[in-house]
C-alpha positions as a Markdown table, in Angstrom:
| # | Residue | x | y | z |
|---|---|---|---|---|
| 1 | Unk | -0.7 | 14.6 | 10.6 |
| 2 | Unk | -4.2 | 13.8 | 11.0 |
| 3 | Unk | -5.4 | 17.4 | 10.8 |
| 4 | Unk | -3.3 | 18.3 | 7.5 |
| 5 | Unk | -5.3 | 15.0 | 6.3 |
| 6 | Unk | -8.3 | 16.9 | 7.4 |
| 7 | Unk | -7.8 | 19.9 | 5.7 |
| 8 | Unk | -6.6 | 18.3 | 2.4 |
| 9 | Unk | -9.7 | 16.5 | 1.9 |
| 10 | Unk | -11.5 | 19.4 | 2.4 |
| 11 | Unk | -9.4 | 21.5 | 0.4 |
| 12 | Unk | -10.8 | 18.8 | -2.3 |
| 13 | Unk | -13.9 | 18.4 | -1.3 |
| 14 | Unk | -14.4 | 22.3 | -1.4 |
| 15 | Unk | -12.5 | 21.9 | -4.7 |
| 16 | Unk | -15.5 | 19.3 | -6.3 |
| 17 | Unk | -17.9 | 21.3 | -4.8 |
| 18 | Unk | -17.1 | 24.5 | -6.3 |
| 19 | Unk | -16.7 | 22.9 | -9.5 |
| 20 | Unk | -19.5 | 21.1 | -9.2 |
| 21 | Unk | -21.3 | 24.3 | -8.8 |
| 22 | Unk | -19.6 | 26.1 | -12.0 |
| 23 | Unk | -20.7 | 22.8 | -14.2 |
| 24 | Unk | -24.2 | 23.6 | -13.2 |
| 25 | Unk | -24.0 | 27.5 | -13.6 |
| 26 | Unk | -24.9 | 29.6 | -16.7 |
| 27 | Unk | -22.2 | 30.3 | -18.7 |
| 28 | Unk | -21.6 | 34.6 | -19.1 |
| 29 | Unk | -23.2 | 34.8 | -22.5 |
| 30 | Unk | -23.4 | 38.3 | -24.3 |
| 31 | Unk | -27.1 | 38.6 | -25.7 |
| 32 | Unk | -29.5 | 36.2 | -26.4 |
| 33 | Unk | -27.3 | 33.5 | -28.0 |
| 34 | Unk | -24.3 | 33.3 | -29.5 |
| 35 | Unk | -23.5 | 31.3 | -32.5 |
| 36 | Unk | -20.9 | 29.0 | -32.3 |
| 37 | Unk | -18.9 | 26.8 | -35.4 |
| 38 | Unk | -16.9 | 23.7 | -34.7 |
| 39 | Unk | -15.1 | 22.2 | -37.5 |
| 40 | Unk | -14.5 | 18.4 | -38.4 |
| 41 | Unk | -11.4 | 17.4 | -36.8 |
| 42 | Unk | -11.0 | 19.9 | -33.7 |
| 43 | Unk | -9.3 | 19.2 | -30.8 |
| 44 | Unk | -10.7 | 19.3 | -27.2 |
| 45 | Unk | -8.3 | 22.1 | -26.5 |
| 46 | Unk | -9.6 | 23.8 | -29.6 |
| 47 | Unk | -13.2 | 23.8 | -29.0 |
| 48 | Unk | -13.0 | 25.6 | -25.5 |
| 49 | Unk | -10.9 | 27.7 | -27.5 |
| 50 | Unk | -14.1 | 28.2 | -30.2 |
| 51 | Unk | -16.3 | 28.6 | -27.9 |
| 52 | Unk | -14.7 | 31.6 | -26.5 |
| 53 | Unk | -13.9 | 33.4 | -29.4 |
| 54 | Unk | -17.6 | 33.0 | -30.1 |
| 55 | Unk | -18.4 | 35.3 | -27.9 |
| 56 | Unk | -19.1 | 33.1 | -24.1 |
| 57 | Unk | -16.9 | 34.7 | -21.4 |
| 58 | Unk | -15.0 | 31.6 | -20.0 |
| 59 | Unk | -11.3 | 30.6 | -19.6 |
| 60 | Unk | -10.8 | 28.2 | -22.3 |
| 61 | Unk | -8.4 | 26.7 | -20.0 |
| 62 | Unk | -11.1 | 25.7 | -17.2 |
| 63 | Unk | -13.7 | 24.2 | -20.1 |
| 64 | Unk | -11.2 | 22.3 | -21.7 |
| 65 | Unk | -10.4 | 20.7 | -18.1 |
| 66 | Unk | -14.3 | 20.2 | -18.0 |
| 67 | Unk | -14.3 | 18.3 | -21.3 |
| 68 | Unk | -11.8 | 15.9 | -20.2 |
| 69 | Unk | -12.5 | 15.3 | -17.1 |
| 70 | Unk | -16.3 | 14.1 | -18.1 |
| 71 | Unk | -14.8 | 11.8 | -20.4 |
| 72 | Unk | -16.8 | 12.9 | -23.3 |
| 73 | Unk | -13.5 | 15.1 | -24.9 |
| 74 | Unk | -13.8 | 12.5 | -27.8 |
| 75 | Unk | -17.7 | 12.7 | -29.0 |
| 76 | Unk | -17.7 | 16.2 | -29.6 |
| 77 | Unk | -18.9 | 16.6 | -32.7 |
| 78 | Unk | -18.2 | 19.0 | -35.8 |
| 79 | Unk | -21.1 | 21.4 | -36.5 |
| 80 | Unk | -23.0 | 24.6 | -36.4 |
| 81 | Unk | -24.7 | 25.6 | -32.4 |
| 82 | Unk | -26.6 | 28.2 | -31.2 |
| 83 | Unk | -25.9 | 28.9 | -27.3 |
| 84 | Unk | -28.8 | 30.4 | -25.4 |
| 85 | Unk | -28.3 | 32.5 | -22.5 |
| 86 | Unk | -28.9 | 30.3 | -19.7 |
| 87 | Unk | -26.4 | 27.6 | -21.0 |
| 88 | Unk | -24.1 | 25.4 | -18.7 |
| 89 | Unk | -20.9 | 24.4 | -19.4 |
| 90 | Unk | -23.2 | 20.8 | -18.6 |
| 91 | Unk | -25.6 | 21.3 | -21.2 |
| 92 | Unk | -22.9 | 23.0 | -23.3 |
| 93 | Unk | -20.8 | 19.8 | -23.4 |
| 94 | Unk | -24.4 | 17.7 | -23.8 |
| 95 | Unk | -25.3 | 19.9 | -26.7 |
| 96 | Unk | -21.9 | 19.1 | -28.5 |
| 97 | Unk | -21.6 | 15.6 | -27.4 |
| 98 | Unk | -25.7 | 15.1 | -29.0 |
| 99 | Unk | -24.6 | 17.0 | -32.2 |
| 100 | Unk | -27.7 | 19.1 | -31.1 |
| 101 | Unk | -27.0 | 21.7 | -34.5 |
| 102 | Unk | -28.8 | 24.7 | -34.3 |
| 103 | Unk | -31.0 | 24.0 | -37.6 |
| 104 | Unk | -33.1 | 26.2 | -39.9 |
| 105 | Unk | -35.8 | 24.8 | -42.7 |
| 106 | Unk | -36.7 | 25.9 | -46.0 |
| 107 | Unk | -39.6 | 24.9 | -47.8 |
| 108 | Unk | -39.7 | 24.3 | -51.5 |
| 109 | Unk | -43.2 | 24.1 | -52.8 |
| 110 | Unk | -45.1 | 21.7 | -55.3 |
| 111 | Unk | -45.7 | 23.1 | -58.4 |
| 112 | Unk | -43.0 | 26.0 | -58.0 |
| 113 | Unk | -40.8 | 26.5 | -61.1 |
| 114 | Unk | -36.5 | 26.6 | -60.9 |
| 115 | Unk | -36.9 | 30.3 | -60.4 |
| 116 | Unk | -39.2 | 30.3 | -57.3 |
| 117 | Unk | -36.9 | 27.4 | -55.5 |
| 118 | Unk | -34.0 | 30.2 | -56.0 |
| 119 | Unk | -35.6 | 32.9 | -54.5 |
| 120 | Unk | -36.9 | 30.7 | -51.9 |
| 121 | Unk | -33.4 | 29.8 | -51.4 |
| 122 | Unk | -32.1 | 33.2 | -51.8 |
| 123 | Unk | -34.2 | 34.4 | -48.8 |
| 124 | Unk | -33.7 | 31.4 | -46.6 |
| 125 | Unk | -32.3 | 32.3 | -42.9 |
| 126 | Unk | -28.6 | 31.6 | -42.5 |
| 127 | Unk | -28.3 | 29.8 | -45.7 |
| 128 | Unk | -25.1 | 30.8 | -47.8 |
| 129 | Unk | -25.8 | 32.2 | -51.5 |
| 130 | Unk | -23.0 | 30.1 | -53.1 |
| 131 | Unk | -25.6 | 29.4 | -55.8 |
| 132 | Unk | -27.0 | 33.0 | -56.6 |
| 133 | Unk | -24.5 | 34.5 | -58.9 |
| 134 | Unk | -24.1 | 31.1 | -61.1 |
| 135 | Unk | -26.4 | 30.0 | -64.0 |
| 136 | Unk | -29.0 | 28.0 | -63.9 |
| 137 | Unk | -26.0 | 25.9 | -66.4 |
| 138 | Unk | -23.6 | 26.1 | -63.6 |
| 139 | Unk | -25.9 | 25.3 | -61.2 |
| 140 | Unk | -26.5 | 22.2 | -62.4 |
| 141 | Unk | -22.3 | 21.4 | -63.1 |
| 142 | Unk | -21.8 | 22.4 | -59.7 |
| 143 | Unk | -24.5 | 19.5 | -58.8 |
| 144 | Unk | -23.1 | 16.8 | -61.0 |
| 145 | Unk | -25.6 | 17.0 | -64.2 |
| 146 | Unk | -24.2 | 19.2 | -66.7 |
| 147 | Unk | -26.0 | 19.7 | -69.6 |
| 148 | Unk | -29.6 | 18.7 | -67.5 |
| 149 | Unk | -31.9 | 21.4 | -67.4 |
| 150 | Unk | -33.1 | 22.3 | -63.9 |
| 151 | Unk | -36.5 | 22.6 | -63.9 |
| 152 | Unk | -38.7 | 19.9 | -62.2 |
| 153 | Unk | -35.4 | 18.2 | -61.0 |
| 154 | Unk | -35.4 | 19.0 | -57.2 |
| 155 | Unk | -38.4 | 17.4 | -54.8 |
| 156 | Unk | -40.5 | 19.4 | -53.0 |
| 157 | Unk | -40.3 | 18.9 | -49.3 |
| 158 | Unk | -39.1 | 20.7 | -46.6 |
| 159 | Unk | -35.3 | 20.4 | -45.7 |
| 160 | Unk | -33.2 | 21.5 | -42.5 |
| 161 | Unk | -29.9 | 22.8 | -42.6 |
| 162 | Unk | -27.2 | 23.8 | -40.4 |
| 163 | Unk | -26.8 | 27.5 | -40.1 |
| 164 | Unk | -24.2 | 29.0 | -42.4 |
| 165 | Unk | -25.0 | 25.6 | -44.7 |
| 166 | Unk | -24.2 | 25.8 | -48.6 |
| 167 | Unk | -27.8 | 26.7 | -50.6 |
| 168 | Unk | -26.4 | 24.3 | -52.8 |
| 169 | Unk | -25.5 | 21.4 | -50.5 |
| 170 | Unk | -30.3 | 22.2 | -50.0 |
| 171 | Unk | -30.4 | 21.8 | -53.7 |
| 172 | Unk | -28.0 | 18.6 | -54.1 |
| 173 | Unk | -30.4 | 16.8 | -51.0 |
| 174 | Unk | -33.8 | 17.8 | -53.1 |
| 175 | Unk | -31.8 | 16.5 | -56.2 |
| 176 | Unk | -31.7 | 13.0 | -54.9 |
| 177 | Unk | -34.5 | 13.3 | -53.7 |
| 178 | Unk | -36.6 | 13.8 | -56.6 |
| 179 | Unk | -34.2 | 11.1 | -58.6 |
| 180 | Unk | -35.7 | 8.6 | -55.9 |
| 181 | Unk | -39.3 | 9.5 | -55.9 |
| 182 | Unk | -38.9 | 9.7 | -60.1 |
| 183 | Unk | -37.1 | 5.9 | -59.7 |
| 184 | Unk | -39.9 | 5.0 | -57.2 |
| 185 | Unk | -42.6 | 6.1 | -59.3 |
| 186 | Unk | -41.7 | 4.9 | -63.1 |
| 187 | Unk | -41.1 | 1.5 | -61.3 |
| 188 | Unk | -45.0 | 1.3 | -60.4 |
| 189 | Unk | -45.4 | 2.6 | -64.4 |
| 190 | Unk | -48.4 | 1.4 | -66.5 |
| 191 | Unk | -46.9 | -1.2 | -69.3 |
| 192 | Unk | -50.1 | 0.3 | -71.5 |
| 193 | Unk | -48.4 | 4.1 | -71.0 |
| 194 | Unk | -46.9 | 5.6 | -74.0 |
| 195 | Unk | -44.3 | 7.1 | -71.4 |
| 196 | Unk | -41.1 | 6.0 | -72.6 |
| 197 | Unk | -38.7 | 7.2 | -70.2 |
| 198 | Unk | -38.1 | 8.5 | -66.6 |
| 199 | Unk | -37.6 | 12.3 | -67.9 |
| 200 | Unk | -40.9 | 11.8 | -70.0 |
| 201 | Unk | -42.5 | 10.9 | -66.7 |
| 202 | Unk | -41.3 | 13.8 | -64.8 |
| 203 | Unk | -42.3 | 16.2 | -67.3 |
| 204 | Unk | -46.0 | 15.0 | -67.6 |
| 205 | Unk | -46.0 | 14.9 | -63.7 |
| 206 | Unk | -45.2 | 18.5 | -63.7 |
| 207 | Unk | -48.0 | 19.1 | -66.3 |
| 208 | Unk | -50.4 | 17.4 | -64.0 |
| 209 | Unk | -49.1 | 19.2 | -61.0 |
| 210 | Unk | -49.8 | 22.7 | -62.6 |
| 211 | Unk | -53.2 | 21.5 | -63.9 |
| 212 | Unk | -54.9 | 21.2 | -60.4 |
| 213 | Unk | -53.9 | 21.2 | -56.3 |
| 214 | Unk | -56.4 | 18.5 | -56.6 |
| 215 | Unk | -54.8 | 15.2 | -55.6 |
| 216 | Unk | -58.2 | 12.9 | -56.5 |
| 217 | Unk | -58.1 | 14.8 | -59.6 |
| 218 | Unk | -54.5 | 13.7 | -61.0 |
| 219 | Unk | -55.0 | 10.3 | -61.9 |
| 220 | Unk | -58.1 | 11.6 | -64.2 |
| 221 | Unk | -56.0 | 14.7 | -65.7 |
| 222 | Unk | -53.1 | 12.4 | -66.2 |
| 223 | Unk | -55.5 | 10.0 | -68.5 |
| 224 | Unk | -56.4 | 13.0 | -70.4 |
| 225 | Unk | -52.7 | 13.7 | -71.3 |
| 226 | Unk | -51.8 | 9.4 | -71.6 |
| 227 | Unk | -54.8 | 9.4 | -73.8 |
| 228 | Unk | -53.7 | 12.3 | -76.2 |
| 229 | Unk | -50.2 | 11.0 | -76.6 |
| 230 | Unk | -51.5 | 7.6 | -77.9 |
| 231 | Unk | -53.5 | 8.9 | -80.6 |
| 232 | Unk | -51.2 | 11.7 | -80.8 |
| 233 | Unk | -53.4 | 14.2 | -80.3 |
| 234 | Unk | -51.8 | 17.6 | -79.2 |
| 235 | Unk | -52.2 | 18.1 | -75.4 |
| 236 | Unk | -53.5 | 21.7 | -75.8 |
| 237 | Unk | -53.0 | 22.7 | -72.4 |
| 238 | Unk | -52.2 | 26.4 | -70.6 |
| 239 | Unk | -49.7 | 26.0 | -67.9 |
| 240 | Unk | -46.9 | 24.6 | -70.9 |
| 241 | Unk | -47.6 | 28.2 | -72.8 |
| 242 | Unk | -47.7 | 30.5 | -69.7 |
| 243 | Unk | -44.3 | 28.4 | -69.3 |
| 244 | Unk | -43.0 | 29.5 | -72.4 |
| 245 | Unk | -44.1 | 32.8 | -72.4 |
| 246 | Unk | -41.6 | 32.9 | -69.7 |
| 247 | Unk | -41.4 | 37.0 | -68.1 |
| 248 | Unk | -43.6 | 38.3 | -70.6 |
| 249 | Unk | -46.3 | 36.3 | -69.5 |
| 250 | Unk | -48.8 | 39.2 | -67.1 |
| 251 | Unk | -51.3 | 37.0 | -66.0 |
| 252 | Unk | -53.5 | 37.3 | -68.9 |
| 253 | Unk | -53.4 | 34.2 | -71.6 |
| 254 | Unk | -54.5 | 35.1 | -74.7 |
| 255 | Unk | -55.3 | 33.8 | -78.1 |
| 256 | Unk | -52.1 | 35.4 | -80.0 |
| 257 | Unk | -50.5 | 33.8 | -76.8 |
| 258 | Unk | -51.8 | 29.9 | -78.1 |
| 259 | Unk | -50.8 | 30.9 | -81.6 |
| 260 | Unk | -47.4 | 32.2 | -81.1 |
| 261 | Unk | -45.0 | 29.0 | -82.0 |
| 262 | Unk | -42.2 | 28.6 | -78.8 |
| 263 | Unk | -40.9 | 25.0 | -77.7 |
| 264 | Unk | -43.8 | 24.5 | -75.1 |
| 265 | Unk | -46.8 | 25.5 | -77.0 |
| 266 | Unk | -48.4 | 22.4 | -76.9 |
| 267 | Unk | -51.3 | 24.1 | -78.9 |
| 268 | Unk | -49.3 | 24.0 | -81.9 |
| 269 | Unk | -46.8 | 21.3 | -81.2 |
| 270 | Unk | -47.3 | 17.7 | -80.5 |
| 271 | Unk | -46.2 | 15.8 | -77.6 |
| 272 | Unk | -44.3 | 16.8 | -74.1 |
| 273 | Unk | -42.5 | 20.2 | -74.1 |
| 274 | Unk | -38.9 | 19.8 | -73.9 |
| 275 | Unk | -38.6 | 20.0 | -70.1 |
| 276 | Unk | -40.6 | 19.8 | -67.0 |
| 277 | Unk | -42.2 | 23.3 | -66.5 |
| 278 | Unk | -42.4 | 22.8 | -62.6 |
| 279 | Unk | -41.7 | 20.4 | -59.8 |
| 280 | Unk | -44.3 | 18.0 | -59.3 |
| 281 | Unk | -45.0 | 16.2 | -55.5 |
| 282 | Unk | -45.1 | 12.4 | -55.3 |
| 283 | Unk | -49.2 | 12.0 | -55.9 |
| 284 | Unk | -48.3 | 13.5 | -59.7 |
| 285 | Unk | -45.0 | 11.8 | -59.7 |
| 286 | Unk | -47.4 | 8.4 | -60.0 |
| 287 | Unk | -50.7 | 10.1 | -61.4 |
| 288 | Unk | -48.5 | 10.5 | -64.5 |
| 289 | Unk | -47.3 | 6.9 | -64.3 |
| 290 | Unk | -51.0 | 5.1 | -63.1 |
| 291 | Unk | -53.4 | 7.4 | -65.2 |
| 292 | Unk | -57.0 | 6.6 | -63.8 |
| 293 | Unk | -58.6 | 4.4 | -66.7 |
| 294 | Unk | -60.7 | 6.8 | -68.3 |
| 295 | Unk | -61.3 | 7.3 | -72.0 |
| 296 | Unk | -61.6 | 11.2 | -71.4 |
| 297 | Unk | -60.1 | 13.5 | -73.7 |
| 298 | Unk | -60.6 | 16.9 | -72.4 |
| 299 | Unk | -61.4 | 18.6 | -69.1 |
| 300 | Unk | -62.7 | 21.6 | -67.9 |
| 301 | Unk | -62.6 | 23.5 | -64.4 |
| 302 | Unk | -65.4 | 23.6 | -62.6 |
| 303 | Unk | -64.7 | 26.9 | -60.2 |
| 304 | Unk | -64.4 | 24.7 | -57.0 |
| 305 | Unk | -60.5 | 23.5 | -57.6 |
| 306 | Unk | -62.3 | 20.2 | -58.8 |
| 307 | Unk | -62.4 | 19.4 | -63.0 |
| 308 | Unk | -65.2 | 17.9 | -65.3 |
| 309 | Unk | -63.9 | 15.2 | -67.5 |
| 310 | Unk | -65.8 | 14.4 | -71.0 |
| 311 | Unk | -65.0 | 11.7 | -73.3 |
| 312 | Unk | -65.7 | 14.0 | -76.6 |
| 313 | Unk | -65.6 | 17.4 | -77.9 |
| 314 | Unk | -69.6 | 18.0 | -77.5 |
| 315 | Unk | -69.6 | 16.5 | -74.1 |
| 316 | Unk | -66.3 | 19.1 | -73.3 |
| 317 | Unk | -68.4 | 21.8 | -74.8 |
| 318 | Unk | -71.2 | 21.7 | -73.1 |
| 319 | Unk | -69.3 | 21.5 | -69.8 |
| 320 | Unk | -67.5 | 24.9 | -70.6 |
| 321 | Unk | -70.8 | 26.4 | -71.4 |
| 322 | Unk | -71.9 | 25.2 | -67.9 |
| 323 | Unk | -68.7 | 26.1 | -66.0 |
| 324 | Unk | -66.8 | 28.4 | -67.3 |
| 325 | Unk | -69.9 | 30.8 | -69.4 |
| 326 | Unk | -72.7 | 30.4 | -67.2 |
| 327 | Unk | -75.0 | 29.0 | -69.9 |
């Protein structure tokens, strides 16, 4: 009796061992990786099932036995893996149990217009195109703000995303986003600006962000722009007509360009365009809200990504002659 003891217990000792050993050895994985999807709601049983089909040669049987015996069946979690060769059914079932997603970034630029963000989008690694064959108009249905044009409405920042993620679950994040910096910064607003609502905001931010890279610079552009609007003098400035000009613009602004009448020539019409003409980052957001206090009217770039502000036309004159004709 003693001796079958004997052997029993090291039947299950050999057992543990051996399975202690398999726990701790890599996993037969085709490749460099394989990808693997779980859904919301799946089973134990159904993940080693997942996993399998994904391409790791295992008995689903003997990794489902592994999930439950750790006790960590239950915190698996929905999501999108990537399994490296090299992987343990261990750090398999620590990967799935950390939601440790197999993410991917895209980064959407300041000052980029609508169009840029969907080619960005477009080209983003393992990101779905369920936006490229809609509208910009269904775009923004399919985002909750019909009727809202898109442009300047999504924050620039860099986003991650599980692979196979909808471009338009990217777009709905930068969405909010931009409604809480735009909330953020119209709460800090000047009560001497002539802004008069949020959208107004946005759009001179986006003016301000296309005038000049030049963070220490916004606060003096955006008094320029603040300035004009109070004594409603016509804002007069490039980026809103290149905007217009839309595809036909080349690269080359030109004088029939600043006399042709569209909705954002603001050399012939008074005020904000109609609609942001790019997405502006936070330092605009509030350089459009806190203008620098300034009595300048006009501005000039100096060559160096910097800008020369005067306080009249002579002043403004003269600095062209100096910076931009070499007089």
């Amino acid at each position: 009796m003693r001796f079958f003891i004997v052997v029993v217990c090291m039947a299950v000792l050999g057992l543990l061992g051996a399975g202690y050993a398999w726990v701790q050895s890599p996993l037969d994985i085709p490749g460099a990786s394989v990808d693997l999807s779980i859904e919301p709601g799946s089973s134990a049983r159904e993940v080693a099932v997942d996993v399998a089909q994904a391409g790791v040669r295992v008995q689903p049987a003997l990794l489902y036995w592994w999930f439950r015996l750790s006790g960590k069946a239950r915190n698996i979690k929905a999501g999108s893996y990537e399994l490296p060769a090299g992987t343990t059914p261990r750090s398999l079932l620590q990967k799935l149990v950390q939601g440790d997603e197999a993410l991917r970034s895209v980064t959407l630029v300041e000052g980029w217009t609508f169009k840029q963000v969907r080619e960005a989008l477009r080209k983003a690694d393992q990101l779905k195109p369920n936006s490229q064959a809609l509208s910009p108009e269904q775009i923004m249905e399919q985002l909750g703000r019909p009727g809202v044009h898109p442009e300047g409405r999504f924050f620039p920042d860099t986003y991650t995303y599980s692979k196979g993620s909808s471009d338009l679950a990217v777009l709905l994040r930068a969405l909010h986003a931009m409604d809480k910096k735009l909330d953020a910064a119209w709460s800090q607003r000047n009560p001497k600006s002539p802004l008069q609502t949020p959208d107004q905001a946005l759009t001179l931010a986006s003016i301000v962000e296309k005038e000049t890279g030049k963070t220490s610079d916004q606060p003096l552009i955006s008094a320029v722009f603040n300035n004009r609007l109070v004594i409603g003098m016509r804002l007069q400035t490039d980026p809103t007509v290149i905007y217009g000009l839309g595809d036909a613009f080349d690269g080359n602004l030109r004088r029939v360009d600043l006399q042709t009448d569209n909705p954002y020539n603001t050399y012939i019409r008074a005020g904000l365009p109609p609609t942001p003409i790019a997405m502006p980052g936070k330092a605009a957001l509030l350089a459009a809200v806190q203008p620098a206090s300034s009595k300048a009217l006009y501005f000039v770039a100096r060559g160096d990504g910097t800008s020369q502000f005067s306080n009249s036309l002579d002043e403004h004159n003269r600095a062209v002659d100096k910076y931009q004709r070499g007089q």
